[in-house]
N, C-alpha and C positions, 0 to 999 in steps of 0.2 A: 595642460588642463589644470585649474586650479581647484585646489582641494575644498572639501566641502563642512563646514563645521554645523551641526545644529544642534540646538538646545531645547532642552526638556525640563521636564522639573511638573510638578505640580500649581497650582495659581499663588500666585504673589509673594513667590519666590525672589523674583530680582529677577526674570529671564530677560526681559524687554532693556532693562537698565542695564542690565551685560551687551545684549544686543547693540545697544545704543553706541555703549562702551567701544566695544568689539569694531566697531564701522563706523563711530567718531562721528557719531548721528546724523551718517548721511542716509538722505531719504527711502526708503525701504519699498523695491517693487510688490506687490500684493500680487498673491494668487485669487482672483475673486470669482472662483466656482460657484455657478448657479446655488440658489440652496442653502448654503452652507455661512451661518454667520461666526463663524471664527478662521481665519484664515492664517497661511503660513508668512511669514514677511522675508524679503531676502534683500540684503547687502552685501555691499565689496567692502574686505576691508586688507592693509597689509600691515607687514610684519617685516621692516628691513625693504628685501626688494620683492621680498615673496607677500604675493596677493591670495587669498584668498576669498571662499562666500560662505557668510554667514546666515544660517534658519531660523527664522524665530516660532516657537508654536504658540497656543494654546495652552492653557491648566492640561495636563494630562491627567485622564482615568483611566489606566487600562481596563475595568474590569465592568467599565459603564455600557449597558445594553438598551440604552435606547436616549432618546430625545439628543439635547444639542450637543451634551458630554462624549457619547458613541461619536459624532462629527469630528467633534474637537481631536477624537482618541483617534480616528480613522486620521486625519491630519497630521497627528501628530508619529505616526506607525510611518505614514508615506516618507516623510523630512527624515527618520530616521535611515529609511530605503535608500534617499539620494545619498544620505550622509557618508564619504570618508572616516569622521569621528565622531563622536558621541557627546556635550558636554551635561550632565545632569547636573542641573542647577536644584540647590539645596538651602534648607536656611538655616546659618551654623544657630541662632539666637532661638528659634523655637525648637531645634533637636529634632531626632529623625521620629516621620510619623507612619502609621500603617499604607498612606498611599505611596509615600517614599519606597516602602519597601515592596508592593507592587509594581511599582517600576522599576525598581530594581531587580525584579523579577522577570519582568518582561526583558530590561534592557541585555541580559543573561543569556537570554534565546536568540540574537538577534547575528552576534557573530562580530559585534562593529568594537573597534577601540572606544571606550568609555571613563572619560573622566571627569570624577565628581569635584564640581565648580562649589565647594562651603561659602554663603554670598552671604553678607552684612555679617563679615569677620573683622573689622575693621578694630584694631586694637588689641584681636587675640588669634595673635598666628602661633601661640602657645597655647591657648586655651585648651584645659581638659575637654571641654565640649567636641571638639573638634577629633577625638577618639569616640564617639559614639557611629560615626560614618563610617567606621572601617565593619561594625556589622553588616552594611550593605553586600558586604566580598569585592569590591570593585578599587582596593588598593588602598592608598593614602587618600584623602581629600586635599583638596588646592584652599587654602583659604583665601580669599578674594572678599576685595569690596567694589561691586561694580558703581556706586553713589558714587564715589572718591577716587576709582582706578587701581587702589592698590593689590598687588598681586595678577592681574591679567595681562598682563607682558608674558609674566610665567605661565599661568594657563595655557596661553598662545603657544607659546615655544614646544611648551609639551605637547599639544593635540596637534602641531605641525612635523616633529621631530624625526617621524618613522615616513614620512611623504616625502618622495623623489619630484623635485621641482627639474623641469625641462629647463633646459640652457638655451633661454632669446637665440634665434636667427633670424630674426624678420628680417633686422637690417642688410645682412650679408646675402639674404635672397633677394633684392626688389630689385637688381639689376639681370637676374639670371632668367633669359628670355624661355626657357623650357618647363619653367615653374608655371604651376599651375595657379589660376587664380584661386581660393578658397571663398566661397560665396553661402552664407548661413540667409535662409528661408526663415525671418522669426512675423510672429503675430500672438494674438491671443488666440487662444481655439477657435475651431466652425470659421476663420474669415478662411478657408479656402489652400490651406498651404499643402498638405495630400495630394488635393487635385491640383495645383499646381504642376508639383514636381511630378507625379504620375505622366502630367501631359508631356512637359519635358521628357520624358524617359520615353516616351512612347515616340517623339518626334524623333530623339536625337539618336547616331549611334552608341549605344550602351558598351562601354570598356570593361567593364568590373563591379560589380554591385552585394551587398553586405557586407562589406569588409569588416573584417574584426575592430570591434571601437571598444572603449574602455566600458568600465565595468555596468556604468548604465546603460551601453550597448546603442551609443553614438555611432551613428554608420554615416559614412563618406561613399559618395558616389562619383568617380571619375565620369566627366564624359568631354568629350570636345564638339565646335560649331565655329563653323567659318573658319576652323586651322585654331580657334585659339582654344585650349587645354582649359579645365575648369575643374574644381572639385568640390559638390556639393556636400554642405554640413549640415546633416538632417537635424530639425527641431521637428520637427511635424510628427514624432510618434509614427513615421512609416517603417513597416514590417511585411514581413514577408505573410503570405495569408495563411490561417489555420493559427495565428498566434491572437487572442484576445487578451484586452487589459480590463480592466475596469476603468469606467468614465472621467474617474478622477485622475486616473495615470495614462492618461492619453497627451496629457499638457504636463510636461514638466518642466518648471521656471528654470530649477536649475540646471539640467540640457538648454535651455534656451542661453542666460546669461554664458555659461560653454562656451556656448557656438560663435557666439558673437565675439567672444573674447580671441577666439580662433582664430577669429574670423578677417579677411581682407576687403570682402563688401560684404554689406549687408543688406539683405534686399527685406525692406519690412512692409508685409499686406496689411491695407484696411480694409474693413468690408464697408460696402457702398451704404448697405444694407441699413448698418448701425449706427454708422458716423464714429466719430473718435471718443474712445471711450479714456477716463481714466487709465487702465491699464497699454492701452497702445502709449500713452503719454509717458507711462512709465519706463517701458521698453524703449521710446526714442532716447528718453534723459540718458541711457544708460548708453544706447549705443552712440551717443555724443560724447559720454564721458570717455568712452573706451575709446575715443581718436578713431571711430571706423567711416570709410566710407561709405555711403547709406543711399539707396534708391528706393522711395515710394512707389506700392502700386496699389491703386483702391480695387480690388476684386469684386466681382458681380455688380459693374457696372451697366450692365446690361438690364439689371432688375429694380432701377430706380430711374425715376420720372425727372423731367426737366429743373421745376421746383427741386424736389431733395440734392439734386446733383448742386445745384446754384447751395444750396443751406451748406451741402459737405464741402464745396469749396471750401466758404467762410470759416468750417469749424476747425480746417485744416489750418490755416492762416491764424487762425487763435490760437488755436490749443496747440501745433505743432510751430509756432513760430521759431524757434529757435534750429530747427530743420529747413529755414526756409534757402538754403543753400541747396540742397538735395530736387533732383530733380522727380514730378511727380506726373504717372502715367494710370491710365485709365484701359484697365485688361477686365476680361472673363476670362477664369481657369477653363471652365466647362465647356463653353464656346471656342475656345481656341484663340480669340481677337486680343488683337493689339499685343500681343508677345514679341514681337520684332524688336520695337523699340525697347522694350526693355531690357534686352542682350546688350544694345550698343551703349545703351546708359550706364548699366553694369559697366563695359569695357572702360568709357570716359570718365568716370568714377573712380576706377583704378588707375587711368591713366594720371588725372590731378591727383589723388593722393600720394602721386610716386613720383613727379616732375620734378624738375630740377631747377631751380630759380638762381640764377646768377646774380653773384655780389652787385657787379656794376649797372643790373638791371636794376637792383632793387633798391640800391642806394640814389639814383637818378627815379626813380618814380615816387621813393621818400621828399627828394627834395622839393618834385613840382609839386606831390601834394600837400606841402608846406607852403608853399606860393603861392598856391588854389586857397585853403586856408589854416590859419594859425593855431595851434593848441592856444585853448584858454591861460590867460596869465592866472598864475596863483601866488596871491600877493605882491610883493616886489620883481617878484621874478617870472618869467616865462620859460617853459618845457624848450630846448633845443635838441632837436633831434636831429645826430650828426649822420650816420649811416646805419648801412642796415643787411644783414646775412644772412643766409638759411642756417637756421639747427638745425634741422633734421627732416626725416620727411615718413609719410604713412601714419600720421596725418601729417602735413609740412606745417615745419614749424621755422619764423620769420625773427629774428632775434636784433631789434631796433637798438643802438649805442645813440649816449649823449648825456644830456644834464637836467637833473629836478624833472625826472620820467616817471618819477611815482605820484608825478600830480597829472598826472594825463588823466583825463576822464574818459567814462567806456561809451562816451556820444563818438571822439575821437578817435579809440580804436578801433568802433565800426566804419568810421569813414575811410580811415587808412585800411582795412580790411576789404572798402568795396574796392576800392582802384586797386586794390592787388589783384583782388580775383579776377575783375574787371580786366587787366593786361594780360594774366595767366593761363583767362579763359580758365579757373577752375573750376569745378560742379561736380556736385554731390559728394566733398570730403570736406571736413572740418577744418580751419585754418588759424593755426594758435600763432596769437605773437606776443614776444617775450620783451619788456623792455630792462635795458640795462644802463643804469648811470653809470656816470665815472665817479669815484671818490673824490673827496675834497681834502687834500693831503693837511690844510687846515686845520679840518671841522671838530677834530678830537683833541688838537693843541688846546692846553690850558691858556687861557687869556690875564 
């Protein structure tokens, strides 16, 4: 499970430009709760081999009672809730102010590891300034410039230091036929993933159910269909009944990114209803980047007309183009329809993501697709691409040998991408390929 960092601070502090820092400004999923115009942001970022996710809030007020600041403040209380650590971003240049110490007040009560991020310290990691933070109670301050980067290596180290990073076995499990498949349920709220899995549970024989999950009380549901083993990784905020949350802790982003990271498929709902929003689009980029296998199902299907079904095609084909590997089905949770197919899609899913692609296969389907057609010359020379192996697999990964491969262009590696999938019959997992030249024992001799 990867640990969780979010940031606080008051407004224009530097949190967003640590954020940025922090996740090397890769694009940030949005929580976009009805309502509410300040929102929480979340990235992946790591550290070595250890990944973590990063919060971004809002200006925090704790003591604000009403209008959008009480929002901001209720937002910014939740990100601390998911949070692992704490980082309270501070401005070493303007010195501690009475809402710094409010929050720091707050952050006192809260129970979480806490460390104060001194941001646009740049030049004074001796600075007497830099002793006026320790009236917080909350230890030493980090001086840090998130502008420039210096000092957040070390932040990192430290807000990671005391977290137990699990030891990878994907790989030494995808051949052991008694393993279960691990399958995360993500969307944005209301498309339907509750009633989903309820229906499941209701159809299926139930093995075990609440099992103890980490501290934000991620629960795994075993169950098995048709002889194959399965193990559900709840996003959906399902609980057992007589437990209520409040509206805004019914969806949590970072359960969801969890899950997925867990995760071996991932089966992501649309609703029919809305069409693809912004945040599904988020949540796909993410479950692409995380190498998972991914099946589409547009839920309440049943509640949209001929017209809208023809428009949600299109917006799928747009907006989710980059999924267009994944295969896409059209269910009602409530109804009960059309769930069949998407067990076996799930299965085929796992299946291509775990295959095994033979040197001699792939090297002879390199060569006819070079025959078929040519990489573009660039310049004098043209790409020769000699053979070709599997790296890895879950997502399978395709690792091409030869010469002046860093002039390939990506029209090229979508074509060499389709006649693989095309042979492998792959569907709905991602398929990366790696190219690698050979050195030029030459190219560094002085002339």
């Amino acid at each position: 499970m990867k640990p969780v960092l979010a940031l606080v601070g008051r407004p224009n502090v530097g949190k967003s430009t640590l954020f940025n820092r922090m996740t090397k400004s890769r694009d940030a999923i949005v929580a976009d709760f009805a309502g509410l115009t300040r929102d929480r942001h979340y990235g992946d970022g790591r550290l070595g081999e250890h990944e973590y996710i990063v919060v971004d809030t809002g200006g925090f007020e704790p003591t604000a009672e009403s209008g959008i600041y009480k929002e901001m403040a209720k937002q910014t209380r939740q990100a601390v809730a998911e949070a692992d650590a704490v980082v309270f971003v501070v401005d070493v240049r303007a010195g501690v102010s009475g809402q710094d110490h409010d929050i720091a007040r707050y952050l006192r009560t809260v129970g979480k590891k806490v460390l104060i991020a001194a941001n646009k310290a740049e030049g004074m990691t001796e600075a007497p300034q830099l002793g006026e933070f320790f009236e917080l109670g909350m230890g030493a301050p980090h001086p840090v410039s998130a502008a420039h980067g210096q000092g957040v290596r070390s932040l990192i180290e430290a807000a990671l230091e005391d977290f137990v990073f699990e030891e990878a076995d994907a790989d030494a499990a995808l051949d052991d036929p008694d393993r279960p498949i691990r399958l995360a349920v993500a969307g944005r709220p209301n498309v339907g993933k509750s009633t989903l899995i309820n229906t499941w549970l209701g159809e299926e024989r139930l093995v075990a159910f609440d099992l103890p999950g980490t501290t934000r009380d991620a629960i795994s549901v075993p169950f098995e269909r048709g002889g194959q083993k399965f193990e559900l990784i709840d996003t959906a905020g399902l609980r057992r009944k007589g437990k209520v949350f409040e509206s805004i802790e019914k969806f949590s982003v970072v359960k969801t990114l969890q899950a997925i990271a867990d995760a071996n498929v991932v089966l992501l709902l649309l609703d029919a209803t809305q069409g693809v929003t912004d945040q599904d689009a988020h949540i796909a980029g993410y479950i692409l980047d995380s190498g998972r296998a991914v099946v589409l199902a547009v839920n309440k299907w049943d509640a949209v007309d001929s017209y809208q079904r023809e428009m949600l095609q299109r917006s799928i084909e747009q907006r989710l183009a980059f999924l267009k590997f994944a295969p896409v089905l059209h269910i009602s949770a409530i109804k009960r329809q059309g769930l069949g197919p998407v067990w076996k899609s799930i299965a085929d899913a796992w299946a291509s993501a775990t295959k095994t692609l033979p040197t001699p296969v792939l090297t002879r389907l390199l060569a006819e697709a070079v025959a078929f057609q040519q990489p573009k010359r660039a310049g004098a020379f043209r790409p020769k691409l000699r053979y070709a192996h599997q790296g890895g697999r879950n997502p399978p990964l395709i690792v091409i040998h030869g010469n002046s491969l860093d002039h390939i262009t990506d029209a090229y590696r979508r074509f060499l991408e389709g006649r693989f999938r095309a042979h492998f019959k792959l569907t709905g997992t991602p398929l990366r390929i790696e190219m690698k030249s050979s050195r030029n024992p030459f190219a560094e001799k002085d002339s």
